[in-house]
N, C-alpha and C positions, 0 to 999 in steps of 0.2 A: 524503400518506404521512406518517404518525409520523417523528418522529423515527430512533426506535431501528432501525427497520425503514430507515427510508434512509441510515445508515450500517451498517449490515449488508450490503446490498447492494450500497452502495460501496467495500469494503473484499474482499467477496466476489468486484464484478470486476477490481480491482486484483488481486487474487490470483489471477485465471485471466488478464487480460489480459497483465503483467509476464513471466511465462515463455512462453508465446505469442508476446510482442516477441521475448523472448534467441532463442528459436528459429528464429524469422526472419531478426533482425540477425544472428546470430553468424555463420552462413556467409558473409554479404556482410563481414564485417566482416573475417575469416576470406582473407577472399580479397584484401585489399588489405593484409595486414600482411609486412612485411617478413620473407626468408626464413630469416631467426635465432629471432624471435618466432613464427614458425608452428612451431616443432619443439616452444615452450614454450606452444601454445595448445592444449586437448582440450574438447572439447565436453561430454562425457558430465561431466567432474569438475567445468567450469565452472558446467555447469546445474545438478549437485546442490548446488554451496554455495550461487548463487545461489536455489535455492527454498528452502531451508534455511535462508537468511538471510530470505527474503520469509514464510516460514510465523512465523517469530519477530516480526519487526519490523513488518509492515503489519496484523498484529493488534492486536500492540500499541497501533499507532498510531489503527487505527481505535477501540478503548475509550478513549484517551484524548482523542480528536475527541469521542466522544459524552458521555466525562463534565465537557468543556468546556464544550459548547452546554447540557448539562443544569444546571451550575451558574450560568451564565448566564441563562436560561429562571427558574430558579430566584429568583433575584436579582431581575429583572425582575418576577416575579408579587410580591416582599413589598414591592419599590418599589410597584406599581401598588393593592396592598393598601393600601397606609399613605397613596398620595392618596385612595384613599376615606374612610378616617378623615379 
């Protein structure tokens, strides 16, 4: 698989896998917190900042993964160019 194509995809199931988890954990989570902090826990508000925050940030994240290894890859080809000279 290319490059680009397998940070796509990995950044694609971070972004379906991560809210998935919150959804899971938060109720177990949810259920062992102390009975002050549960008045200040909501789900519905919790999960939209959290995908809010993950629609922003693991995008991000994955372009600059990929324009890492590209200038790298990069690097690498004009090294290997210039041992054939």
């Amino acid at each position: 698989m290319k490059t680009k194509g397998y940070y796509f995809f990995r950044t694609l199931c971070v972004m379906v896998f991560l809210p998935l988890a919150f959804i899971v954990i938060y109720p177990f989570l949810y259920v062992v917190l102390p009975e002050t902090a549960e008045r200040l826990a909501d789900l519905p508000r919790d999960l939209a900042l959290f995908v809010l925050g993950e629609a922003v940030i693991v995008p991000l994240c994955g372009v600059w993964f990929y324009f890492r290894v590209r200038r790298n890859l990069s690097k690498q080809g004009v090294q290997a160019a210039c041992d054939v000279l």
